[in-house]
N, C-alpha and C positions, 0 to 999 in steps of 0.2 A: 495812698495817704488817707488817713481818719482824721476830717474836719471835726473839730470841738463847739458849740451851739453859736459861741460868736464867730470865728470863722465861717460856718456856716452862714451866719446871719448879712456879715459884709458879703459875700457871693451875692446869695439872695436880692439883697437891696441894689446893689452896683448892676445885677443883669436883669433888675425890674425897671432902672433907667434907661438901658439900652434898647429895649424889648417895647417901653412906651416910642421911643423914637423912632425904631427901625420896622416893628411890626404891628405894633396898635393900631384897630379899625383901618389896617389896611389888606385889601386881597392882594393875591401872585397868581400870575398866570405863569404854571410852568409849560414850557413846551421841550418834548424831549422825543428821542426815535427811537424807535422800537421796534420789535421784529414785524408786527404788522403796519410801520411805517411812520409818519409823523403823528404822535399826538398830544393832545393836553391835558391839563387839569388846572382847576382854580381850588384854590385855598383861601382862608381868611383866618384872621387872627384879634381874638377880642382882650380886653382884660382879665377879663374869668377864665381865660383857659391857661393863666400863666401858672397857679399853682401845681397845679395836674404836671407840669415838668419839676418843678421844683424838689418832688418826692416828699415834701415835708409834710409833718400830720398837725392838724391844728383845728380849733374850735368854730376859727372864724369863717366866714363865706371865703368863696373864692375869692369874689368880689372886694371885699372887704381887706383879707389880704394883700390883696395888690396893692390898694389902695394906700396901707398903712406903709408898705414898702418905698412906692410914691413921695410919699409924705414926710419918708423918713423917720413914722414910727414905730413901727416894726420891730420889736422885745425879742432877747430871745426864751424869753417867759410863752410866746404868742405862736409857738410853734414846739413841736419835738420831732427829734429823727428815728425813725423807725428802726429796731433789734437786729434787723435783717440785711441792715445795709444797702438797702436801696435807695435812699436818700444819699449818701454817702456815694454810691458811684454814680446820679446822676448830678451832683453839685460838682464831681472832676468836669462835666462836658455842658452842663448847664451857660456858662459864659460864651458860648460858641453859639447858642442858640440865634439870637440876634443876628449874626453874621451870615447863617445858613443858606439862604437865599440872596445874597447878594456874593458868592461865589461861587466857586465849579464845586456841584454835586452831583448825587445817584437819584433814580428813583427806582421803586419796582415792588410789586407785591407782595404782601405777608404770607410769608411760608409758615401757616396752621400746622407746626410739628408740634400738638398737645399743650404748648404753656400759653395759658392764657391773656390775651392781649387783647382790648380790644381795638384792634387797628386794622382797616382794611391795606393799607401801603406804609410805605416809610421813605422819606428822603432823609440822605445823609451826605455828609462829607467826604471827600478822598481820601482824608487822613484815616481814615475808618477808625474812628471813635464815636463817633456822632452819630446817630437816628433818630429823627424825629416820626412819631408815630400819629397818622392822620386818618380820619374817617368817612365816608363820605357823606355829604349834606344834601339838603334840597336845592339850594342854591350854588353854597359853595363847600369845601370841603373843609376840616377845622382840625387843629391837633389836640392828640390824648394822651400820647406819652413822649417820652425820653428815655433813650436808651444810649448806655455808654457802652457802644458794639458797632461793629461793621457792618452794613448793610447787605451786604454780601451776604451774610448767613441770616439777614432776617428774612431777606425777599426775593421774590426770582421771576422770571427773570429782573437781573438789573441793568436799567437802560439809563445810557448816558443823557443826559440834561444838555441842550442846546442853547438857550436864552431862557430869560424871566424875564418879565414886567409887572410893574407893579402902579396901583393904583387905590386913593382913598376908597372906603367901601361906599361913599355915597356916589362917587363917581360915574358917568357913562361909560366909561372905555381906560383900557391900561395905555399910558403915555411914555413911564418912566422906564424903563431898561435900565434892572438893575446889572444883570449877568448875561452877557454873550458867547457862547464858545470860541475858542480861537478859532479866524483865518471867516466868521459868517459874518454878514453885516444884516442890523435888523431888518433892514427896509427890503431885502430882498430874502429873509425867512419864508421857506415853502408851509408858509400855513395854510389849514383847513378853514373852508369858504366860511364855515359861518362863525369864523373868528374875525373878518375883516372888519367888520361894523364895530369891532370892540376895541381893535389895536389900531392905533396911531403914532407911528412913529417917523 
């Protein structure tokens, strides 16, 4: 399907309200198994990184953007979609974004076959349309892209995801348990020692 600049624009705005609710200024701790056994990563999610999914090319800051999105004012004078189509097939997966982490996904490394991305991982969906493309931080880890693809061909290995937690980023420790695997309860999750001080559940 070929969104047209207001289509486009309603996408945009409708999953800059979700995205404020479900992922602004706050981190996830994913915990997932993997061949060398349990392990995690944290993520975080700011305002400024909502464009960078969105595919769309435009004058304003990131920041700024969002903002107008927020706000409800957001033109579609204040944006353009790119020749190439890339905007266009991240706006099919773009509304899932928001969801991502609070149900059953992948994780697993970027597979460097030559096209350039800069992502060190990707978590995605089951439904294999979704990847989100993430980097790693000093603190915590942040996303860069969006990909309407399988994570399966982006990354390898891919490791099933076990629980998420989530917690504001000013926060001491993750409280909230968004996503559990079936049949594990959190309280008895085989985590790594020096995740104990963090997670409360």
């Amino acid at each position: 399907m070929k969104y047209d600049k207001k289509q486009a624009l309603n996408i945009i705005v409708a999953t800059a309200a979700n995205y404020k609710e479900k992922l602004e200024d706050k981190h996830f701790l994913i915990i997932y198994q993997s061949e060398k056994g349990i392990q995690y990563i944290q993520a975080g999610f700011r305002s400024s990184h909502f464009l960078h999914m969105t595919g769309a090319e435009t004058k304003l800051t990131a920041q700024r953007f969002y903002e107008r999105c927020i706000d409800g004012k957001l033109a579609a004078g204040d944006f353009e979609l790119d020749s190439k189509g890339n905007a266009q097939r991240k706006l099919e997966v773009l509304p899932y974004v928001p969801e991502l982490l609070y149900n059953n996904c992948m994780i697993g490394n970027f597979i460097n076959s030559g096209i350039y991305i800069r992502a060190d991982y990707f978590v995605g969906n089951t439904k294999a349309v979704l990847s989100v493309g993430f980097r790693f931080g000093k603190k915590v880890d942040y996303p860069v892209t969006l990909y309407n693809e399988d994570i399966r061909k982006l990354s390898s290995p891919t490791c099933k995801v076990l629980a998420i937690f989530r917690k504001r980023f000013d926060d001491g420790f993750y409280g909230k348990c968004t996503y559990l695997s079936k049949g594990l309860q959190a309280e008895k999750l085989p985590v790594p020692k020096e995740l104990k001080g963090f997670l409360k559940v």
